[in-house]
C-alpha positions in Angstrom: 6.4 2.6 -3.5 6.2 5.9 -5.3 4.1 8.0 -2.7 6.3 6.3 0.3 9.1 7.9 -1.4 7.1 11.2 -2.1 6.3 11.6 0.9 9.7 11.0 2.8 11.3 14.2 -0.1 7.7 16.4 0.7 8.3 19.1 3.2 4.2 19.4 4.2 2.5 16.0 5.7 -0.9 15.5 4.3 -2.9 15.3 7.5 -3.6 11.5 7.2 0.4 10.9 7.4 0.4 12.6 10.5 1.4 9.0 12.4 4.4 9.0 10.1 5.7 12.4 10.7 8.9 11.9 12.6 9.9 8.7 11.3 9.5 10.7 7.7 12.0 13.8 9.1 14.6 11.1 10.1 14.7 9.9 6.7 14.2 13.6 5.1 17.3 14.4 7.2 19.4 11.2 6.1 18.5 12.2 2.4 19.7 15.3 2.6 22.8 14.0 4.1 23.2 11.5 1.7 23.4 8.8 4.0 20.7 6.7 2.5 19.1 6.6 -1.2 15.4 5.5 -1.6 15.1 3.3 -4.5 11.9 1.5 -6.4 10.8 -1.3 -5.6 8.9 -3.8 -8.2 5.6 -5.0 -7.0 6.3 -8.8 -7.3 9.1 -7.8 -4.7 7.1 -6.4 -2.0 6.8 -8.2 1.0 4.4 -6.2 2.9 1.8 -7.7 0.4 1.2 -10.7 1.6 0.1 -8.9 4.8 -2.1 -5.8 3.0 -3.4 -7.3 -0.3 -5.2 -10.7 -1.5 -2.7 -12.2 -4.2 -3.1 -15.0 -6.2 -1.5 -17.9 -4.6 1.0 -17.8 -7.4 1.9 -13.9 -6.1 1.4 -15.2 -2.5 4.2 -18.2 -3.3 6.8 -16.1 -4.6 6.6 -13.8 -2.2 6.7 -16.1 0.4 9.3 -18.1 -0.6 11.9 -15.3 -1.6 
C-alpha cells in the first residue's frame, strides 16, 4: 500500500496515525539501516482484504485460498 509505505519514509505523523507512531520509527530506523526494504504489493494479493473490504466472491476465493 503506497501511503503505508509513505508513511513509514515520512518524518511528521499526520495526527490520525498517531496509534502507529512507534511501530512506524521501528521500521523508519530498519530502513535507514537497510535491514528491511518495503516493497508494493498488488491488490489481488492483499490479505487484509478479506477482513476490511467487500470483494466479489471471486476476489474473496483467491484470496482466501492463496
Amino acid at each position: 500500500n503506497e501511503l503505508a509505505r509513505y508513511i513509514a519514509k515520512n518524518l511528521v505523523f499526520h495526527e490520525r496515525t498517531k496509534h502507529i507512531e512507534i511501530d512506524c520509527h521501528v521500521v523508519k530506523e530498519k530502513l535507514k539501516k537497510c535491514l528491511i526494504h518495503l516493497f508494493p504489493i498488488s491488490t489481488i494479493e492483499k490479505l487484509a482484504d478479506i477482513y476490511t473490504k467487500a470483494l466479489s466472491p471471486q476476489s474473496f476465493y483467491n484470496i482466501f485460498s492463496s
